[in-house]
C-alpha positions as CSV (number, residue, x, y, z in Angstrom):
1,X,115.1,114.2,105.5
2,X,113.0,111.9,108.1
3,X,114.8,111.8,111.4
4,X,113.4,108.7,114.0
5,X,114.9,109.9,117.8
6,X,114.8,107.4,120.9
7,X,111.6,109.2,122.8
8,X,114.1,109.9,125.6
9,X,116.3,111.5,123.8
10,X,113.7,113.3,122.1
11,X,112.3,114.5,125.3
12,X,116.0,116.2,126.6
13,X,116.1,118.1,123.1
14,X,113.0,119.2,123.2
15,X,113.6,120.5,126.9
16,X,116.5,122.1,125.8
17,X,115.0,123.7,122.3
18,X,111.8,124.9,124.8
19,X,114.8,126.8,126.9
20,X,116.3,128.5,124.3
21,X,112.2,129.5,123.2
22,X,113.2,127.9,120.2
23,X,110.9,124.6,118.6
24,X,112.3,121.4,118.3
25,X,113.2,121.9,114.7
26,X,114.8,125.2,115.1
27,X,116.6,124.5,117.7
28,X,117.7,121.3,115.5
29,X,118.7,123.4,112.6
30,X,121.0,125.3,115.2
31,X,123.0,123.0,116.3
32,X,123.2,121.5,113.4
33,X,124.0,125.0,111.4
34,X,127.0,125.5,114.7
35,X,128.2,121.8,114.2
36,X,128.7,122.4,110.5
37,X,130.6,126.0,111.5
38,X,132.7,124.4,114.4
39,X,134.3,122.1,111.9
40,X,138.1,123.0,111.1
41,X,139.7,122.0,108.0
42,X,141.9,119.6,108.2
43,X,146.0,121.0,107.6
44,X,147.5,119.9,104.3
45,X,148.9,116.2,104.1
46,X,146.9,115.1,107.2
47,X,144.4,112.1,107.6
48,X,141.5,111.6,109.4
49,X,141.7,109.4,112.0
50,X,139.4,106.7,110.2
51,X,141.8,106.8,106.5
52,X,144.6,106.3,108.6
53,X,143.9,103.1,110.3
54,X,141.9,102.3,107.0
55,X,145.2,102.6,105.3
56,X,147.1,100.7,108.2
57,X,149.7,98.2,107.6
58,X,148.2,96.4,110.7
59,X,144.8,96.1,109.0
60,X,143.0,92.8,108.8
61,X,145.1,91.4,111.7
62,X,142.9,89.8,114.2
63,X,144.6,92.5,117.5
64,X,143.5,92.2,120.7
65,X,144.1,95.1,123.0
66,X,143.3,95.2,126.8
67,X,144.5,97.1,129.6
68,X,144.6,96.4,133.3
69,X,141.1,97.8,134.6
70,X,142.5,97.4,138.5
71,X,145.6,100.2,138.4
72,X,144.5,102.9,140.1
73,X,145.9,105.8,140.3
74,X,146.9,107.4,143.4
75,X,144.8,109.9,145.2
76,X,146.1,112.5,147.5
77,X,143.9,113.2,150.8
């Protein structure tokens, strides 16, 4: 598997692999190996989040959804 990263981001992984005293492909392989580990089956007769709105009644309708970006909440000083 080829992998292209965004130098940035490249850079920050790399920093973070170096850290750990770990090269940038083991440290790769870790995170990848914990992400795969961290993953929780899904209970019996649920969806993903994705099948369900795939499956929506609502799908194909051209929805607009906005929300008022100048409520603020309050702030206590």
């Amino acid at each position: 598997m080829k992998l292209e990263l965004k130098p940035e981001l490249e850079a920050g992984l790399l920093a973070q692999a170096h850290a750990r005293g770990l090269s940038l492909l083991e440290y790769l392989n870790e995170v990848l190996a914990r992400a795969a580990v961290s993953e929780k089956p899904r209970p019996a007769g649920r969806k993903s989040l994705a099948l369900l709105f795939a499956e929506s009644p609502l799908k194909g309708l051209d929805l607009k959804f906005e929300r008022d970006q100048d409520m603020v909440r309050p702030v206590k000083l």
